[in-house]
C-alpha positions, 0 to 999 in steps of 0.5 A: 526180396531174399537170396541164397546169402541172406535178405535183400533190403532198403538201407538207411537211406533208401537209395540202394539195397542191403544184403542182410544175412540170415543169421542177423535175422535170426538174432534180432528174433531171438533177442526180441524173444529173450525181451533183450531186442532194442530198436535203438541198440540192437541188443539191450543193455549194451553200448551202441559200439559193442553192437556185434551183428552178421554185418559184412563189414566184419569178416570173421564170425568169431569176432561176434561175441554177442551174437545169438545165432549161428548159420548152419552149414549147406544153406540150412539157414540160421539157428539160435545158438541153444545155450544161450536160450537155456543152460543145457539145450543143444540143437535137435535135428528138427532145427530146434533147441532141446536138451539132451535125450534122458536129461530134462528140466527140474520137476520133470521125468524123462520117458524112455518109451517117448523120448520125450520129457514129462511131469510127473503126477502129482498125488491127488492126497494131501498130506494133512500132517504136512499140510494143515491148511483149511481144504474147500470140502472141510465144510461139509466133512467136518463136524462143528466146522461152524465153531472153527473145528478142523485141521490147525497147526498149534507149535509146528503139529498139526492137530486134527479136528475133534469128533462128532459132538465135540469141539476143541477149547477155545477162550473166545466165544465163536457166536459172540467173540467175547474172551471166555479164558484161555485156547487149548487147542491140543483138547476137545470137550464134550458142547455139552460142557463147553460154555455151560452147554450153550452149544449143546442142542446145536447139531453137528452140521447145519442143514445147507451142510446136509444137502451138500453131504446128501447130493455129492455123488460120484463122478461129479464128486470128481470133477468138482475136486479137479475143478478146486485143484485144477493140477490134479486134473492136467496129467492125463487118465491116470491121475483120474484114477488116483484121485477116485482112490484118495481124496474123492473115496474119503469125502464120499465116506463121510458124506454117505454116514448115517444122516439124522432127522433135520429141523429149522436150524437152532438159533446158534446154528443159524447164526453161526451157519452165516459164515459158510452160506457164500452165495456160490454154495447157496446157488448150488444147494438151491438148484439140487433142491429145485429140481428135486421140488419140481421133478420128483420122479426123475430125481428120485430114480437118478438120486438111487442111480448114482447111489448105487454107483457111488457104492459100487465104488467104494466097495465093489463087492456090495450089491447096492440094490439091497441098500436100496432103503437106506438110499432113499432114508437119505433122499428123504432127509436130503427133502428136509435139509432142503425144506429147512434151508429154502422154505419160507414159512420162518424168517429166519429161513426165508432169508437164505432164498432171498439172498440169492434172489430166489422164491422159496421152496417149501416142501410137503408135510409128509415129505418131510415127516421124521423116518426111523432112522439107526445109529448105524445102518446096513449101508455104513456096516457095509461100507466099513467092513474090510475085504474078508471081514464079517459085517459087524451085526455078525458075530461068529462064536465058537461051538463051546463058547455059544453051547456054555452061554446057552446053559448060563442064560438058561440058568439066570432065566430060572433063577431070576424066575425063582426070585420073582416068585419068591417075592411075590410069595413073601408079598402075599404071605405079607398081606395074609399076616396083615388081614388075619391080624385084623379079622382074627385078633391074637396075642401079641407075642404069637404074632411077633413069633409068626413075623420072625418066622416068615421073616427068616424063610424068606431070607433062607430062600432069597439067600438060597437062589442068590448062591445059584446065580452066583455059581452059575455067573461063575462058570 
């Protein structure tokens, strides 16, 4: 039972009851939140003579040093005394513990228009300069990742990972382990020259690596990104939108570079490739290449959907409907990536299927048949130029200049025309001599005399068109 003085209880001995403050209450439930309640000494850590409770057998509260609640005034009940719950709280209207209005913990902001204390975003960028460790798309975005190419930190720098078809200098042999001289890591060779070549036909990115790089699309790019980092994904909308503007846009980037025909994985690359094949990235790659095996249609028409939203991302500015083959160039290569990685018509491949407990999934011939493909096609010109800027095919020359290279081609068109025509007549005449010769016998010395002859015009008229197409080279 309670009453306006407190609670109504059994004591000890049960044989009468107890009137039991409230605020007494409150303090045995704040201590037991505190992890400082002991049923045996009331408050742990002290002894069982300096227990100090509401009891009535003391009469003056300030008397109680160790209590942790107070009772408010005019029957308001008990509350715990705030800064003993943490430095700096005080009590709120409510009956709560709050700190101060404008004042909050270390690692949050007060919001004047809430009045309420919150976290901060944090940057969904990492800085690679500062933090140098290894991130969960390094192994799809960074070429040669296999043969440990990527960030490092070497002497307190953090050393960025070598370019497209070229790895950084590494004594020990990645496919064998065996010490082949010493690191240099601060320096990248061409895998043409490293190791004798050995790794020089290997491709830059394995195909299990080219089915993730040609299926990431946005938003799933997104999510998946939260889902590695799940505090990028805790504070509200606007650390959506900073995500879709720094780590998502650059993975996506290098994702939609200009693929490459793809074939069964290279010796060294299959072996190598083992040290990304985890089963969770087996499973997924599985699963895009299974629903593109079995429902072609719908999985082409969703591949261009997202295509086309993934670029307009990127770069609003795009139609993406005009890069439309350049979209399906990749589709087309992601059918060999996926042919390549799961088919059954080599061991060696097979394997990858069986890992996961999963049939093979072999593809068409002509699914798979190699395409033309460009160094650097339309979707990368677009998606590389700034805002303002000329695609790169597009070169803008001033009137003067085009008209002067106009004349200068014209010229070293002519010129060379003549030289060919030079030649052949000095061949012809060549020939003539040759015949006459034999079917008209003559003396010697005309003939000799004849040589020199067609000899020297030759080499006035070759000198004579050299001098032309020196001069006009000049202007």
């Amino acid at each position: 039972m309670a009453n306006m003085g407190g609670y109504t209880v059994l004591n000890e001995d049960a044989d009468m009851y107890d009137i039991v403050r409230g605020a007494e209450v409150c303090s045995i439930e704040t201590a037991k939140s505190m992890g400082l309640f002991d049923n045996m000494k009331y408050y742990k850590g002290e002894a069982e003579t300096n227990v100090r409770t509401f009891s009535p057998n003391i009469a003056r509260d300030a008397e109680r040093p160790f209590r942790l609640c107070q009772e408010m005034s005019d029957d308001q009940g008990s509350r715990p005394i705030c800064s003993l719950i943490a430095p700096g709280l005080i009590p709120k209207a409510d009956g709560t513990c709050g700190r101060p209005d404008g004042e909050c913990p270390p690692g949050f902001t007060y919001d004047a228009s809430s009045k309420a204390c919150t976290k901060p975003l944090q940057r969904v960028k990492i800085n690679r300069a500062t933090h140098c460790a290894p991130q969960w798309h390094d192994w799809f975005t960074i070429p040669n990742f296999s043969m440990s190419n990527g960030y490092e930190m070497v002497n307190g720098a953090c050393h960025e990972p070598c370019g497209p078809n070229m790895v950084p200098i590494r004594g020990t042999d990645p496919l064998t382990g065996k010490s082949r001289g010493d690191d240099a890591l601060g320096k990248c060779v061409d895998k043409m020259e490293y190791l004798g070549g050995k790794f020089g036909g290997d491709p830059d990115f394995c195909n299990l690596a080219w089915i993730k790089r040609l299926s990431v699309k946005w938003p799933d790019l997104l999510k998946e990104h939260q889902d590695k980092y799940p505090e990028f994904a805790t504070f509200g909308s606007d650390t959506i939108t900073q995500a879709a503007q720094e780590n998502v846009v650059e993975i996506l980037r290098e994702t939609l570079k200009p693929p490459q025909n793809l074939s069964a994985n290279t010796e060294n690359a299959d072996a190598l490739s083992k040290s990304i094949e985890t089963p969770e990235r087996l499973n997924e790659a599985y699963a895009v290449c299974e629903n593109v095996l079995r429902n072609p249609a719908q999985a082409q028409g969703k591949y261009l959907e997202d295509m086309r939203r993934t670029i307009k991302l990127l770069n609003p500015n795009i139609d993406a409907r005009t890069l439309d083959t350049d979209i399906m160039n990749r589709y087309r290569i992601l059918k060999q990536a996926c042919h390549w990685t799961f088919c059954d018509n080599k061991l060696s491949q097979s394997s990858r299927a069986n890992t996961i407990g999963k049939p093979p999934l072999c593809f068409s011939a002509s699914d798979i048949e190699r395409i033309d493909l460009k160094p650097k096609d339309s979707m990368s010109t677009a998606l590389n130029a700034q805002p303002g800027e000329y695609p790169e095919q597009y070169n803008e020359i001033a009137p003067i200049a085009s008209e002067r290279r106009i004349v200068q081609n014209i010229v070293r068109t002519i010129v060379k025309t003549l030289l060919w025509c030079v030649t052949m007549l000095a061949l012809v005449m060549g020939i003539w001599f040759i015949v006459d010769a034999i079917i008209n016998p003559s003396p010697y010395e005309h003939q000799t005399k004849r040589a020199i002859e067609i000899d020297a015009a030759t080499k006035f008229e070759m000198a004579k068109a050299k001098r032309i197409l020196d001069a006009s080279a000049r202007q």
